[in-house]
N, C-alpha and C positions, 0 to 999 in steps of 0.2 A: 504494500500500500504506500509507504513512505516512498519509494522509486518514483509513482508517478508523482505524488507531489511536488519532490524534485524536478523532475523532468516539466512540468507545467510551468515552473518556476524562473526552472532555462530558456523553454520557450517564449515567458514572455521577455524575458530579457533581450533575447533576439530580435522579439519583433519590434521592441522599442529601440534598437541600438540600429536594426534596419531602417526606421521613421526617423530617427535621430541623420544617419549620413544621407539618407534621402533630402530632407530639410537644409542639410549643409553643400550639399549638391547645388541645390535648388537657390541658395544665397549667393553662392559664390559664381553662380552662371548669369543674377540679376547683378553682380556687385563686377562681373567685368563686363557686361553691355554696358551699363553705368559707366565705367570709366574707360571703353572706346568710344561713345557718344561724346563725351568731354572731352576727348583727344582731337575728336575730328570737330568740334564746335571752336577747341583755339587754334588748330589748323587753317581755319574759314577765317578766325579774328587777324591774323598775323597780315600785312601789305602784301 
């Protein structure tokens, strides 16, 4: 009985550590269009 507990245990571990680099995926693909849009907007400012 105690195995699955365990094992329930792990799993949820997993699936939050899965949503957890999903989420950090997800920032850091908004956080570099953010700052190629900002590259190419002082690109545009420069003579």
């Amino acid at each position: 009985m105690g195995i699955w507990i365990e094992l329930g245990v792990f799993l949820l571990v997993f699936v939050f550590a899965a949503w957890q680099f999903h989420d950090l995926r997800k920032a850091r693909a908004e956080r570099e269009a953010r700052e190629a849009r900002e590259r190419t907007e002082r690109k545009d400012e420069t003579p």
